[in-house]
N, CA, C and O atoms as a Tripos MOL2 file, in Angstrom:
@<TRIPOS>MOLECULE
protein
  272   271    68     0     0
PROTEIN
NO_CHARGES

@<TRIPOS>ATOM
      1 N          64.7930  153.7010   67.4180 N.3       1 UNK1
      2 CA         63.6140  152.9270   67.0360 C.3       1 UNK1
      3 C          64.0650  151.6350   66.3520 C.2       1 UNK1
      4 O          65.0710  151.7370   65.6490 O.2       1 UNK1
      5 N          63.5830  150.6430   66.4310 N.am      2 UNK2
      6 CA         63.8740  149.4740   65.9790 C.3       2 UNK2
      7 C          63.6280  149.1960   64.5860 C.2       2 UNK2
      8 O          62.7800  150.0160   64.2360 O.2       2 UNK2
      9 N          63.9200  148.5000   63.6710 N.am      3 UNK3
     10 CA         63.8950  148.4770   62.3090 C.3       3 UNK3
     11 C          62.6500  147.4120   62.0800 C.2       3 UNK3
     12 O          62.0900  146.7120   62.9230 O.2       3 UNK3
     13 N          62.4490  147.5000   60.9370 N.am      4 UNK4
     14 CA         61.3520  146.8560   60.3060 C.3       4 UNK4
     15 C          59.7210  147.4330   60.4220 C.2       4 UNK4
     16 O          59.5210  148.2900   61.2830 O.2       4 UNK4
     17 N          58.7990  147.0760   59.7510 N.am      5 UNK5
     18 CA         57.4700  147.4720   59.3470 C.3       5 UNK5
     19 C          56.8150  146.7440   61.0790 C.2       5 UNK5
     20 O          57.2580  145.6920   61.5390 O.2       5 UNK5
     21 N          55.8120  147.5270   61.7250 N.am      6 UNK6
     22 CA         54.8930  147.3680   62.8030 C.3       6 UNK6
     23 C          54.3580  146.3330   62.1560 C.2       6 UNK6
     24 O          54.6150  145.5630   63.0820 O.2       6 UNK6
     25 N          53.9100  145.7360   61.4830 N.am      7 UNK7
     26 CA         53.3660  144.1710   60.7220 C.3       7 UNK7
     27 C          54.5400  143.2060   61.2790 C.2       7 UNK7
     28 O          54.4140  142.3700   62.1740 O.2       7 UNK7
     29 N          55.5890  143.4800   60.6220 N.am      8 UNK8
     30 CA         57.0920  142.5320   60.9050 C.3       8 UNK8
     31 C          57.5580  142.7270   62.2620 C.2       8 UNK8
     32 O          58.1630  141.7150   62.6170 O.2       8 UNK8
     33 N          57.5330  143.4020   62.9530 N.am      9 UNK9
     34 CA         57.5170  142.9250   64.5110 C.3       9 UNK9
     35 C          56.3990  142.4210   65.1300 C.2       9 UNK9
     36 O          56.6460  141.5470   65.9610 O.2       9 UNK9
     37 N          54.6860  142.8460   64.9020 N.am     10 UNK10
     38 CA         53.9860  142.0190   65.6520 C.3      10 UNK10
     39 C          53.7840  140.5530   65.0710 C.2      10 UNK10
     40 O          53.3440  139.5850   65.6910 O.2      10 UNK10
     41 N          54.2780  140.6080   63.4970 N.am     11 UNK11
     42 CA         54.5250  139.1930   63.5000 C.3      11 UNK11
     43 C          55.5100  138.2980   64.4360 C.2      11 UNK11
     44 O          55.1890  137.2920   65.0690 O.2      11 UNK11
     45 N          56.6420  138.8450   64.3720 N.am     12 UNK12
     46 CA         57.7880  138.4160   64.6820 C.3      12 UNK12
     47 C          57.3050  137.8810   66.7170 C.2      12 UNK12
     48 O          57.4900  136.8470   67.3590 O.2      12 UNK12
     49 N          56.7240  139.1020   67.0250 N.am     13 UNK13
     50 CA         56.1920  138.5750   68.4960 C.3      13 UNK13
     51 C          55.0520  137.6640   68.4630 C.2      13 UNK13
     52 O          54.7230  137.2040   69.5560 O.2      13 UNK13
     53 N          54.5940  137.4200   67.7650 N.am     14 UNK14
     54 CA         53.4290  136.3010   67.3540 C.3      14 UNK14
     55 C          54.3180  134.5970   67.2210 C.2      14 UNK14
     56 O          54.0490  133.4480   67.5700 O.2      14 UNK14
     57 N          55.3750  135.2290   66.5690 N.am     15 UNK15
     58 CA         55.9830  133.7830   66.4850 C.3      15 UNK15
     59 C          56.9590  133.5520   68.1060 C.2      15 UNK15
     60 O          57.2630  132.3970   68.4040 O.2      15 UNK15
     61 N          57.2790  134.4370   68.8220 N.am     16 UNK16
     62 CA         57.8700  134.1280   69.9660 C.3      16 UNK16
     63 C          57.2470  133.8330   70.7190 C.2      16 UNK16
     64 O          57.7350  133.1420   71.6140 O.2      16 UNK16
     65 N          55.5540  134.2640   70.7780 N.am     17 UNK17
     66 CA         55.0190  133.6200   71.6180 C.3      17 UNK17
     67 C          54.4970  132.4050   71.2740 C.2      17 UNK17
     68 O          54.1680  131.7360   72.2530 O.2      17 UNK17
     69 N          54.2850  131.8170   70.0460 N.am     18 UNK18
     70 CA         53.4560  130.4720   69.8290 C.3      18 UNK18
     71 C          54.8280  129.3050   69.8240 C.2      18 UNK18
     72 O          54.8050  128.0750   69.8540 O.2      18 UNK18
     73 N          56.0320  130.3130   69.7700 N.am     19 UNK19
     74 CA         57.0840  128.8180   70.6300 C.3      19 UNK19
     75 C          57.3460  129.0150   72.0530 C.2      19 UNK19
     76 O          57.6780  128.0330   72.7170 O.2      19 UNK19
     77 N          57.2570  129.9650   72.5090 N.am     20 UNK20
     78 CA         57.5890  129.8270   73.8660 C.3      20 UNK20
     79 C          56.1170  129.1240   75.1470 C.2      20 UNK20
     80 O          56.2720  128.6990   76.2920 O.2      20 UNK20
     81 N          54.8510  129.2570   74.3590 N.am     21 UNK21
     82 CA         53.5090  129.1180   74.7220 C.3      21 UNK21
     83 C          53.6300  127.7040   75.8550 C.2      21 UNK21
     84 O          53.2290  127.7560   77.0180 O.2      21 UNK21
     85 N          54.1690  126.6690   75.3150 N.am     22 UNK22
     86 CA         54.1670  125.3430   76.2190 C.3      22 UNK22
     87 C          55.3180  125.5870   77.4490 C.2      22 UNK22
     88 O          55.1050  124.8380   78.4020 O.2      22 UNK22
     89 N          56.2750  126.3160   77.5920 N.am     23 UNK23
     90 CA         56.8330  126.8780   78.2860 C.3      23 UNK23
     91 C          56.8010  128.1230   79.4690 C.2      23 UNK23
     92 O          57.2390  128.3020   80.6060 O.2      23 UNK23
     93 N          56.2350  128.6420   78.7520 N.am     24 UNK24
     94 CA         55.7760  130.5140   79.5180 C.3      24 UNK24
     95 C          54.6790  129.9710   80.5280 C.2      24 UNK24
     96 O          53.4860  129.6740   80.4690 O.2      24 UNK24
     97 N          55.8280  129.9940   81.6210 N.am     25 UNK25
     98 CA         55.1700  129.7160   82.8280 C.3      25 UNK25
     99 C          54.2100  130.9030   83.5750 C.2      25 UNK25
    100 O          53.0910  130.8590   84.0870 O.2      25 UNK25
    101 N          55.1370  131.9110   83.3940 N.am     26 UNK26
    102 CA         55.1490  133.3560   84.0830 C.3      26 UNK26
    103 C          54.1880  134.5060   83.1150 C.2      26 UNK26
    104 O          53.9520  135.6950   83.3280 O.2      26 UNK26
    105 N          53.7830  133.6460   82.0390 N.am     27 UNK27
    106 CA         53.2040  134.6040   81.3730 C.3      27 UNK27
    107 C          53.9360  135.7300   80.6070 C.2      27 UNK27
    108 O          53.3610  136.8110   80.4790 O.2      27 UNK27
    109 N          55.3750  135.5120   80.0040 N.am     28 UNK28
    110 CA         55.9130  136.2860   79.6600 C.3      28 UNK28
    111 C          55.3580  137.1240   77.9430 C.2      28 UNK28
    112 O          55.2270  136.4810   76.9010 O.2      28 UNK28
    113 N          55.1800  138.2590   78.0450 N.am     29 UNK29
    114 CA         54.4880  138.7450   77.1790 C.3      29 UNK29
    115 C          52.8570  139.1370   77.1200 C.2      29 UNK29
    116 O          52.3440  139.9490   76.3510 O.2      29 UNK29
    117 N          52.5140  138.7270   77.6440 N.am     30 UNK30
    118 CA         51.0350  138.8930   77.8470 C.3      30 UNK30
    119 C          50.4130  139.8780   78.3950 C.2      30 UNK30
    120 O          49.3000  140.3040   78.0860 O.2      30 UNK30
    121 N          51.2780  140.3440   79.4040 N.am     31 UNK31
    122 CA         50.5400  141.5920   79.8480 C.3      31 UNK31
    123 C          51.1650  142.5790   79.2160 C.2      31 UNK31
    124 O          52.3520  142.6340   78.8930 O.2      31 UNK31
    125 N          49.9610  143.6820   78.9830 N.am     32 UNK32
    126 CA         49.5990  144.7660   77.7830 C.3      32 UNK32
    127 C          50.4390  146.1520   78.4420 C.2      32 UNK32
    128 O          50.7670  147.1140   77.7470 O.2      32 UNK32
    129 N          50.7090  146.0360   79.9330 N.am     33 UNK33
    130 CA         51.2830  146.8390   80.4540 C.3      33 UNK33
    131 C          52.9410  146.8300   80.8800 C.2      33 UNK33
    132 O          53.8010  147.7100   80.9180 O.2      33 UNK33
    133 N          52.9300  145.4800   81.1550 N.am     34 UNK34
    134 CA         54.3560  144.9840   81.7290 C.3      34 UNK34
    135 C          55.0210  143.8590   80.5230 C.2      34 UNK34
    136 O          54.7320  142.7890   81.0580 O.2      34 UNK34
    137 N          55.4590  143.6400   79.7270 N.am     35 UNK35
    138 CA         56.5610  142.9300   79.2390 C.3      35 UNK35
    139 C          56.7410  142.1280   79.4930 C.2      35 UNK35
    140 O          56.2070  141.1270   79.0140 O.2      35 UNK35
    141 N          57.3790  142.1300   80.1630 N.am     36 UNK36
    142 CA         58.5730  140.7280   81.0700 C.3      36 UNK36
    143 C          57.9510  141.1650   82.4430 C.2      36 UNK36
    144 O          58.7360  141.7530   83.1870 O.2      36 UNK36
    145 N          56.6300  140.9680   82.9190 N.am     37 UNK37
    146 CA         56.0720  141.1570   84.8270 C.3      37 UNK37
    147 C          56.0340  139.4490   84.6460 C.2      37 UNK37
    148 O          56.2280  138.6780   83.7060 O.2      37 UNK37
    149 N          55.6380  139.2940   86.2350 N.am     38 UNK38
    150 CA         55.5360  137.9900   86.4260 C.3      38 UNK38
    151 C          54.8620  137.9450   87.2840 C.2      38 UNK38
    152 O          55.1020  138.2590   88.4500 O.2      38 UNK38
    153 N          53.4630  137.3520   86.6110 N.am     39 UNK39
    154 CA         52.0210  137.2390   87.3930 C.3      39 UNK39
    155 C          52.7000  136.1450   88.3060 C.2      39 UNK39
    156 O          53.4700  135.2250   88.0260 O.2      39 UNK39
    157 N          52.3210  136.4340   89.1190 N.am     40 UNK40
    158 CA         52.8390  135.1130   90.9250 C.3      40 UNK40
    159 C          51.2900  134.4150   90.5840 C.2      40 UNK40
    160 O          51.2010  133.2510   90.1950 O.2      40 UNK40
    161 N          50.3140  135.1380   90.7510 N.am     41 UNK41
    162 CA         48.6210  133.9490   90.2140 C.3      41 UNK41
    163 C          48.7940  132.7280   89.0540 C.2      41 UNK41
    164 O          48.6430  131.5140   89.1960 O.2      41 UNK41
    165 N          49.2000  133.5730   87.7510 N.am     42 UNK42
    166 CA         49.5660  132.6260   86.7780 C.3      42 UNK42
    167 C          50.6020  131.7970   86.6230 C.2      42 UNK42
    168 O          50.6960  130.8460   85.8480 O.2      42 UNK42
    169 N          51.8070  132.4320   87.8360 N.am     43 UNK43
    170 CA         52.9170  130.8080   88.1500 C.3      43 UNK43
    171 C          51.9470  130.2720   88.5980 C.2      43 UNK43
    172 O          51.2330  129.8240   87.7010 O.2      43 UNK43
    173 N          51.4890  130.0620   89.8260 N.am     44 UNK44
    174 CA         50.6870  129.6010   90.1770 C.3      44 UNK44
    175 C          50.1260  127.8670   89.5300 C.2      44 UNK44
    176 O          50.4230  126.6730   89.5210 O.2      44 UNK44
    177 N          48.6800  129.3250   88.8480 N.am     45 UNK45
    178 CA         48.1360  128.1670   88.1170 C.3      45 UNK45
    179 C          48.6530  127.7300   86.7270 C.2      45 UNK45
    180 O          47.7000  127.4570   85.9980 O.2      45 UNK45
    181 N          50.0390  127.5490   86.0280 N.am     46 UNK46
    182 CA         50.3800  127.5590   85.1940 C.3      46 UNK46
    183 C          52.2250  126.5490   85.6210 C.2      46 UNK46
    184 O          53.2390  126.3920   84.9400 O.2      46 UNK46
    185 N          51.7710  126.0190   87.3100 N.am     47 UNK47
    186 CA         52.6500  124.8490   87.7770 C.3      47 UNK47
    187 C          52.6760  123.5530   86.7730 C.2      47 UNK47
    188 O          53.7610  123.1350   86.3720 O.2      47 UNK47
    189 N          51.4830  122.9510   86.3910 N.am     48 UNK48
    190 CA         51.8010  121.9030   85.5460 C.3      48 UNK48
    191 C          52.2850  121.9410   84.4820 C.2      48 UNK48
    192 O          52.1230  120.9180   83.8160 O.2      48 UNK48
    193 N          53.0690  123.0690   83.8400 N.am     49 UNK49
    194 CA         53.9120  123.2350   82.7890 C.3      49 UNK49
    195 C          55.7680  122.4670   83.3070 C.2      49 UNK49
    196 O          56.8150  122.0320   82.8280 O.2      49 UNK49
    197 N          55.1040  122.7450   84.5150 N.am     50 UNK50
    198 CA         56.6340  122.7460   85.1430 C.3      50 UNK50
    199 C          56.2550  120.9320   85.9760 C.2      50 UNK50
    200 O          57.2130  120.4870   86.6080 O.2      50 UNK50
    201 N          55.2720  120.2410   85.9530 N.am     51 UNK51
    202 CA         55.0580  119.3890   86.5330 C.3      51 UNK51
    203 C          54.2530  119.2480   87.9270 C.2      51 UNK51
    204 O          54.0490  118.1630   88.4700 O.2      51 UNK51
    205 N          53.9240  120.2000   88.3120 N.am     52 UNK52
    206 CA         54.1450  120.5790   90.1850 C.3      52 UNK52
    207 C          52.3010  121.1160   89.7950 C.2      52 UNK52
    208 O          51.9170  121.7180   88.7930 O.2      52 UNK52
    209 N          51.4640  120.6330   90.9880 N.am     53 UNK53
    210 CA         50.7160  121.2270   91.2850 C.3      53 UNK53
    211 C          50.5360  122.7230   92.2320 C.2      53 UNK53
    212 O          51.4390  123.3180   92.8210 O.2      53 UNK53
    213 N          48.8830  123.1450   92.1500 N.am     54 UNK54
    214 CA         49.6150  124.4900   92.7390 C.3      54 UNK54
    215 C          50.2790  124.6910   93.7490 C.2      54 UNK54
    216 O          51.3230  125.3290   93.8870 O.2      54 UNK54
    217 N          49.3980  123.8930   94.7940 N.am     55 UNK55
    218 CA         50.1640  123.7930   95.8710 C.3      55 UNK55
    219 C          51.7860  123.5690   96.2590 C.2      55 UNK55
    220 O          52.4770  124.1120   97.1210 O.2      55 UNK55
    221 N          52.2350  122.0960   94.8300 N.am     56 UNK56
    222 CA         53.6260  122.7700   95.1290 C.3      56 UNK56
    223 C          54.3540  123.9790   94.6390 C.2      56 UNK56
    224 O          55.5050  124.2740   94.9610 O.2      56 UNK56
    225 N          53.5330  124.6940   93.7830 N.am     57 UNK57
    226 CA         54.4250  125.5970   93.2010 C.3      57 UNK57
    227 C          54.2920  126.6340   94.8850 C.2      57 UNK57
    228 O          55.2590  127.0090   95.5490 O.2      57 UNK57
    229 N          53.0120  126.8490   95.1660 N.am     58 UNK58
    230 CA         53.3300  127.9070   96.2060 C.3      58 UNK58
    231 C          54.0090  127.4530   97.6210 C.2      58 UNK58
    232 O          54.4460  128.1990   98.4980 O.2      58 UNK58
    233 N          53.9740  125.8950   97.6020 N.am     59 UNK59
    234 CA         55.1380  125.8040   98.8390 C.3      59 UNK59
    235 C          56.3390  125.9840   98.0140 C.2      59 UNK59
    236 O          57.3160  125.6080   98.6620 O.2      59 UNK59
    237 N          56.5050  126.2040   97.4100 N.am     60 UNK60
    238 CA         58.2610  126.6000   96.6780 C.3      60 UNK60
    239 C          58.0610  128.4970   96.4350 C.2      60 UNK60
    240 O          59.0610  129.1640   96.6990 O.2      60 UNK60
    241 N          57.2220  128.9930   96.1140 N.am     61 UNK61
    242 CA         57.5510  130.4180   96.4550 C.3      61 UNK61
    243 C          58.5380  131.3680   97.0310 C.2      61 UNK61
    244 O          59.1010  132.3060   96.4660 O.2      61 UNK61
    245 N          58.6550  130.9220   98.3530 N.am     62 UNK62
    246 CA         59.5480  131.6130   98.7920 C.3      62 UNK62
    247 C          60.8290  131.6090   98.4910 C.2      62 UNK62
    248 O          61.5550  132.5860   98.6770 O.2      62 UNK62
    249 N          61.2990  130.2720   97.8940 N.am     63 UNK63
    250 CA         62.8120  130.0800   97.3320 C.3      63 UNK63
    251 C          62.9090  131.2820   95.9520 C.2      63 UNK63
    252 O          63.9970  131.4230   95.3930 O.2      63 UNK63
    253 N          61.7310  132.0670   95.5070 N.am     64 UNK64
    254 CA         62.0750  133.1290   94.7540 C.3      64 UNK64
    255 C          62.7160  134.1900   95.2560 C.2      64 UNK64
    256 O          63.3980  134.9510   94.5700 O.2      64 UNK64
    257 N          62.5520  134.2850   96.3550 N.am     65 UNK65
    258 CA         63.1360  135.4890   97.3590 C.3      65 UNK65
    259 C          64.1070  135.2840   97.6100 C.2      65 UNK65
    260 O          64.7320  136.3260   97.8060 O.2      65 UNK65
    261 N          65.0140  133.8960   97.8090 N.am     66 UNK66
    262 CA         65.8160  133.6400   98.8750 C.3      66 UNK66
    263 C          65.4440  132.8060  100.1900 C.2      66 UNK66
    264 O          66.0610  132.5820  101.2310 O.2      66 UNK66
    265 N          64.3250  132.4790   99.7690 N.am     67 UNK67
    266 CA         64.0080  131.7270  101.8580 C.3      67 UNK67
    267 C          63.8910  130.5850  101.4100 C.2      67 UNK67
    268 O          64.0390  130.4090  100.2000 O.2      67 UNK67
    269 N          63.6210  129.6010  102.2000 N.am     68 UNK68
    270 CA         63.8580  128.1550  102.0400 C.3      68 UNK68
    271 C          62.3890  127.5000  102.1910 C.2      68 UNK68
    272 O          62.2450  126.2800  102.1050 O.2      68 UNK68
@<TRIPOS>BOND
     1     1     2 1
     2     2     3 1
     3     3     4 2
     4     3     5 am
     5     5     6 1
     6     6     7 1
     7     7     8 2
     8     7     9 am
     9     9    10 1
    10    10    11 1
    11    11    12 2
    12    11    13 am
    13    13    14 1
    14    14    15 1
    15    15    16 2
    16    15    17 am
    17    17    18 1
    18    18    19 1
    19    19    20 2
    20    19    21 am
    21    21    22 1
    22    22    23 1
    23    23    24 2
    24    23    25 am
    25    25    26 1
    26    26    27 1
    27    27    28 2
    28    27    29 am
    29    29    30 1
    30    30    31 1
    31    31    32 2
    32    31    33 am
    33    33    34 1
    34    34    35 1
    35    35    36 2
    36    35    37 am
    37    37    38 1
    38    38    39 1
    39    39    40 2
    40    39    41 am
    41    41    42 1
    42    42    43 1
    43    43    44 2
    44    43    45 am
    45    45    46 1
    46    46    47 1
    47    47    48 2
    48    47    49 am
    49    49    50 1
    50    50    51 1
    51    51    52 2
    52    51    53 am
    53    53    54 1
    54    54    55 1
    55    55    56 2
    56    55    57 am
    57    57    58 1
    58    58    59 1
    59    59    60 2
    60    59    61 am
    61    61    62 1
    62    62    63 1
    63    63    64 2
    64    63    65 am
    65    65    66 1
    66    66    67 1
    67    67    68 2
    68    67    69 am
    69    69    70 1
    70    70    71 1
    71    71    72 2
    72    71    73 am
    73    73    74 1
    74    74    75 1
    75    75    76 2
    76    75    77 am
    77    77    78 1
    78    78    79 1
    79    79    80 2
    80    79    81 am
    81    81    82 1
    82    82    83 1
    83    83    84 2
    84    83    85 am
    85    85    86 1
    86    86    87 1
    87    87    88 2
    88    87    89 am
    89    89    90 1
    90    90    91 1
    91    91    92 2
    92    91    93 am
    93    93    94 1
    94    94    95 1
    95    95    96 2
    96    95    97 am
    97    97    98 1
    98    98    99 1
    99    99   100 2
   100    99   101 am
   101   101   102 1
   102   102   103 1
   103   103   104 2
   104   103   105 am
   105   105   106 1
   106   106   107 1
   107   107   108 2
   108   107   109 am
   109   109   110 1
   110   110   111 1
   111   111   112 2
   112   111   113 am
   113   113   114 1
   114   114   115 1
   115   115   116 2
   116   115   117 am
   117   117   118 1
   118   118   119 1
   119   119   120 2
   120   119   121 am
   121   121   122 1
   122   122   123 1
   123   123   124 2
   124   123   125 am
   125   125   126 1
   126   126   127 1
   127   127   128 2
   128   127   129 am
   129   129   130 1
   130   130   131 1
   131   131   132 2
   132   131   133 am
   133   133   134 1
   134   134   135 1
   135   135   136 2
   136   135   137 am
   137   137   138 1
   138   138   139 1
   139   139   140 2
   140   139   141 am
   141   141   142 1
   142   142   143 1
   143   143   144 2
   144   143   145 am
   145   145   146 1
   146   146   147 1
   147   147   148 2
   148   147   149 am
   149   149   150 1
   150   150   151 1
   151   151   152 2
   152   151   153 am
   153   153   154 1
   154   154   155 1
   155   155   156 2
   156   155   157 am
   157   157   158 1
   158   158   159 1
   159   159   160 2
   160   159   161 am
   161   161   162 1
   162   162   163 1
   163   163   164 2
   164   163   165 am
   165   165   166 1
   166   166   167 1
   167   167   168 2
   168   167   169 am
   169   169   170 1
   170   170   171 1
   171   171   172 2
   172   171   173 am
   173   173   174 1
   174   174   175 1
   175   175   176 2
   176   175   177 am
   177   177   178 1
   178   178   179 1
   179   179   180 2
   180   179   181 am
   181   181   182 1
   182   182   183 1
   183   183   184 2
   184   183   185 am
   185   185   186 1
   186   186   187 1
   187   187   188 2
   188   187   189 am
   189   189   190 1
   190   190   191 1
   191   191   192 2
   192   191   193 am
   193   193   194 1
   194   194   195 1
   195   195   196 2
   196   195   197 am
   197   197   198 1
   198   198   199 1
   199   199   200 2
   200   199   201 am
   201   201   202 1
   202   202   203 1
   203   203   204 2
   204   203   205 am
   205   205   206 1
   206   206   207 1
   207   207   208 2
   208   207   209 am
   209   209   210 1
   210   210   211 1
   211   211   212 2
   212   211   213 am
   213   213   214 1
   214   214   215 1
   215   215   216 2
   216   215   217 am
   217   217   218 1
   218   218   219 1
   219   219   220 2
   220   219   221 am
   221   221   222 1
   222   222   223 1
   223   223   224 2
   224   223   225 am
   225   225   226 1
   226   226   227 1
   227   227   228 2
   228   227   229 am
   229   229   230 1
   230   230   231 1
   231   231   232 2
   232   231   233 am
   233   233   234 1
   234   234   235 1
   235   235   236 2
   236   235   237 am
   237   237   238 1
   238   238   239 1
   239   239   240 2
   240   239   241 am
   241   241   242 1
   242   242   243 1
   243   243   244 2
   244   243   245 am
   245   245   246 1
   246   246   247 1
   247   247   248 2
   248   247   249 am
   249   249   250 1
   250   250   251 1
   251   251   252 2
   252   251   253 am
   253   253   254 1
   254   254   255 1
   255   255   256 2
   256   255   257 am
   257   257   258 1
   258   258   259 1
   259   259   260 2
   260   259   261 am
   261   261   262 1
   262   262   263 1
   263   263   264 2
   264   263   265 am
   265   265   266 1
   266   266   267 1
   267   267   268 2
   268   267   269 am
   269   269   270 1
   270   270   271 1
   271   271   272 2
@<TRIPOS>SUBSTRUCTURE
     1 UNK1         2 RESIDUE 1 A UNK
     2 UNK2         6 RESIDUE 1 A UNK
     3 UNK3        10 RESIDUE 1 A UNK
     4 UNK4        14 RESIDUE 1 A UNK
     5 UNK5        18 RESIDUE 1 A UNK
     6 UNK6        22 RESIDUE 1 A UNK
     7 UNK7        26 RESIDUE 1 A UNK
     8 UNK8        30 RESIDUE 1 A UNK
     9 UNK9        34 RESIDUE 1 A UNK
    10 UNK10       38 RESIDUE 1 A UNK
    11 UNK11       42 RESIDUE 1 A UNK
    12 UNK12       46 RESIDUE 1 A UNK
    13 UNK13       50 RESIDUE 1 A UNK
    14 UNK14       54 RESIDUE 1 A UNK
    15 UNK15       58 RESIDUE 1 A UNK
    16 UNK16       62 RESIDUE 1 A UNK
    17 UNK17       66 RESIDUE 1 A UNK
    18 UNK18       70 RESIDUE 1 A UNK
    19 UNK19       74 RESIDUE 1 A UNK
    20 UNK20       78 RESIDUE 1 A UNK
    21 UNK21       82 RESIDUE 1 A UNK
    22 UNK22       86 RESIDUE 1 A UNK
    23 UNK23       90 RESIDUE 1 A UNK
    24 UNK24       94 RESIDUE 1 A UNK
    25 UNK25       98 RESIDUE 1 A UNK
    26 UNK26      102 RESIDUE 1 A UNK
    27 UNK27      106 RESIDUE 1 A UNK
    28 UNK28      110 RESIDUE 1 A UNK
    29 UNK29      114 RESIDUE 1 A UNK
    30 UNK30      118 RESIDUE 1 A UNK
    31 UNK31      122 RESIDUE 1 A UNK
    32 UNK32      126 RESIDUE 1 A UNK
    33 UNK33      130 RESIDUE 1 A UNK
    34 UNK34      134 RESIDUE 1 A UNK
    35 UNK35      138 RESIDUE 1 A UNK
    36 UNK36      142 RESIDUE 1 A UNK
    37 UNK37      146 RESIDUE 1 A UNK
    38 UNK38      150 RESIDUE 1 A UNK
    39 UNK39      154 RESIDUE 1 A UNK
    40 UNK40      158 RESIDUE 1 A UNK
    41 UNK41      162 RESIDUE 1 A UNK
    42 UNK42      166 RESIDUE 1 A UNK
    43 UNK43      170 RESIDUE 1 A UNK
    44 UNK44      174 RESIDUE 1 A UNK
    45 UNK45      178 RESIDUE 1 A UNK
    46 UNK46      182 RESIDUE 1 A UNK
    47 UNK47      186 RESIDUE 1 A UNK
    48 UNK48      190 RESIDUE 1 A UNK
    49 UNK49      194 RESIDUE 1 A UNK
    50 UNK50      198 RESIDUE 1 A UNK
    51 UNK51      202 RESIDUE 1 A UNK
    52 UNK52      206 RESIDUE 1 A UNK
    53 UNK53      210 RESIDUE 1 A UNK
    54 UNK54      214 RESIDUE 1 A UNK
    55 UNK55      218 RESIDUE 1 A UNK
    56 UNK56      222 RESIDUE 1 A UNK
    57 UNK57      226 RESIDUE 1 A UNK
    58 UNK58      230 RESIDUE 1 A UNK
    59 UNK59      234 RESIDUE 1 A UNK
    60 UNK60      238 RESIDUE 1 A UNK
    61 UNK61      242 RESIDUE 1 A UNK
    62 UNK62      246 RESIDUE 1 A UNK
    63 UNK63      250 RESIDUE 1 A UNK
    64 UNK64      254 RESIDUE 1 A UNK
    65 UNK65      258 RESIDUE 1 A UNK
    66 UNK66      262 RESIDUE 1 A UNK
    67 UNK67      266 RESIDUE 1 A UNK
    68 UNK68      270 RESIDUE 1 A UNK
């Protein structure tokens, strides 16, 4: 089990997410079930973090796999 008071870690994840927030493309943390999942919807709509509208984010998709 990990150390510290359930207060001092959901703080502690409170502060990882309000710096990583302008960044977290993928939604990392957010879902209540998965951790580290990676909503493909919220890359998506969450391209202009990265510059790219949606459309380019989903013509670049497939380079997640490996395809070109």
């Amino acid at each position: 089990m990990a150390e510290g008071s359930d207060d001092a870690r959901r703080r502690f994840s409170e502060w990882v997410a309000t710096r990583i927030a302008s960044r977290n493309v993928v939604g990392l943390g957010e879902s209540p079930t998965h951790l580290y999942g990676v909503d493909m919807d919220l890359l998506v709509k969450r391209g202009g973090l990265l510059g790219l509208t949606e459309a380019d984010v989903e013509e670049r998709l497939p380079r997640l796999r490996g395809g070109r």
